[in-house]
Phi, psi and omega in degrees: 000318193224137173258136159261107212241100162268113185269117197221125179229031220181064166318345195262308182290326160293330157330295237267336191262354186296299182311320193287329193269347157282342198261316219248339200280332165067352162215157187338136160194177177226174209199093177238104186289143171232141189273111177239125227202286207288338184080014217243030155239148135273167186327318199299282190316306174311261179347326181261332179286307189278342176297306190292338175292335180270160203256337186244166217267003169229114207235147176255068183312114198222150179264187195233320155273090157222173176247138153291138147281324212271162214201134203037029173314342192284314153347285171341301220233050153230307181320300183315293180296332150330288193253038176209098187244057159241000160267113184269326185244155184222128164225192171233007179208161182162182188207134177292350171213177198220107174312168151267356156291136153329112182215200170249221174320328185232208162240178181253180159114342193222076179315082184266042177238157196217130191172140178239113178190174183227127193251123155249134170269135210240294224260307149290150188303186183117135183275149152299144164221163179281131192235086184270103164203104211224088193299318194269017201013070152264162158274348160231145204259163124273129168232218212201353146199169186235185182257148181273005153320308185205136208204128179224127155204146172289159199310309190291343177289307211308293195327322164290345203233340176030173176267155184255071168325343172266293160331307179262062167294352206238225190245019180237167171088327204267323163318316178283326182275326161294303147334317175277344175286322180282326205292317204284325189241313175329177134249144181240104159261153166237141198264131159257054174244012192182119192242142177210153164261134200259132183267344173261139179256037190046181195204108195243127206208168197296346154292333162289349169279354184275301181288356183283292212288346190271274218282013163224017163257338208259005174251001178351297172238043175243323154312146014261150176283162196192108169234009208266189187239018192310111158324174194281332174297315171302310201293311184303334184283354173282320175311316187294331171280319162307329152320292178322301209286319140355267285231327200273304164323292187329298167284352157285336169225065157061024169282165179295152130352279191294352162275326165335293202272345214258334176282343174282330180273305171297334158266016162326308200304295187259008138301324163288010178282303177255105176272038166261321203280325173317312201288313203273006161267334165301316199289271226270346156312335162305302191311298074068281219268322153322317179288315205268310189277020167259014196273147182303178184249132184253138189311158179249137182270130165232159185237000000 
């Protein structure tokens, strides 16, 4: 009933999670892993290659380190897709609205997420917590992209909408954009009916800004996306924190100016809904950019 489709860099961690997804999944299933160790695929390219390899109609894209919790889960997400078939996408996480600044699943300033997982930390210090937040209390959410821990869709959507390998060579981005590709015919949803544990809290480093910004040029214009019931006003103040914090990245990893203004110009359009606020984000990309390059220098001590 269901492929399980895995990008594995990490032999030990497929064991573990392969035992778990047998103890736990309750219907027919394969399990088909590629060994990228080396990194010398990318996700997007792994996912399409292994999608035409599967034998059952439903498929699951998964990271390989987590634990499942939930017992039959696999049932779960054959019911979901049964007894909806305007349903295209499945997560456990995922956000009702999609900026048009660069972000990760959602913006900030507002809560538009909606996701059942237990965060465990790899790159930082930190207790696993359970990170529950289903604003409407449903058991399934509609959002507007999901996170790429976990992902369910059926074989003929994936096969229609495939991941976009020529964009994405590395390992960020593909999640969002393969939501937003299912999304334009779909329903893109998160099931709070299936708990998994995630050991990573992802690691967003200059390479993921790189594929972010590929992935907001090529959505340029169709952001910002929606499903939420956010007023119009909610929405500029999300956009508006989501900049700032854009504009704060930029400058943790040493993009130019000129990437600031150039994303601030192309989304001219729905920041100019409010031209004070168009102004007062231009005042702090100066600001901003200015501070860091006048910040003192601290002398190196010899000895």
């Amino acid at each position: 009933m269901i492929s399980i489709i895995i990008s594995s860099v990490n032999s030990a961690l497929l064991q573990q999670v392969s035992n778990n997804i047998d103890a736990t999944i309750g219907v027919p299933y394969e399990i088909i892993a590629t060994n990228n160790s080396l990194g010398q695929q990318g996700i997007c390219e792994v996912y399409n290659k292994a999608m035409f390899k599967a034998q059952y109609d439903i498929l699951c894209f998964m990271h390989e380190d987590v634990l499942i919790k939930t017992k039959n889960w696999g049932a779960t997400l054959v019911n979901l897709f049964n007894n909806d078939k305007r349903l295209g996408l499945v997560g456990v996480a995922g956000s009702s609205y999609k900026p048009v600044t660069p972000s990760g699943i959602g913006g900030v300033g507002i809560n538009t997420y909606y996701s059942n997982l237990i965060q465990s930390f790899k790159y930082k210090k930190g207790r696993s917590r359970h990170v529950y937040s289903n604003p409407d209390n449903q058991p399934l959410a509609e959002v507007v992209c999901v996170d790429g821990v976990f992902m369910a869709t059926p074989k003929n959507i994936a096969e229609e909408f495939m991941f976009d390998e020529i964009t994405f060579k590395k390992f960020h981005g593909y999640d969002i954009d393969f939501s937003l590709s299912v999304g334009q015919k779909y329903k893109v949803s998160v099931t709070f009916d299936i708990l998994l544990n995630h050991f990573s809290e992802g690691l967003y480093n200059d390479a993921w800004m790189e594929e972010n910004l590929k992935l907001h040029s090529k959505w340029s214009m169709h952001l910002p996306v929606n499903v939420s019931s956010f007023t119009q006003q909610e929405l500029v103040y999300i956009e508006k924190c989501t900049f700032k914090r854009f504009i704060d990245q930029l400058i943790k990893f040493n993009y130019p100016i000129s990437t600031a203004f150039k994303m601030l110009w192309k989304n001219k359009k729905f920041f100019q809904i409010n031209v004070k606020l168009f102004l007062k984000l231009k005042f702090y990309i100066f600001k901003k950019y200015l501070a860091f390059n006048n910040r003192p220098v601290v002398p190196i001590e010899t000895y």
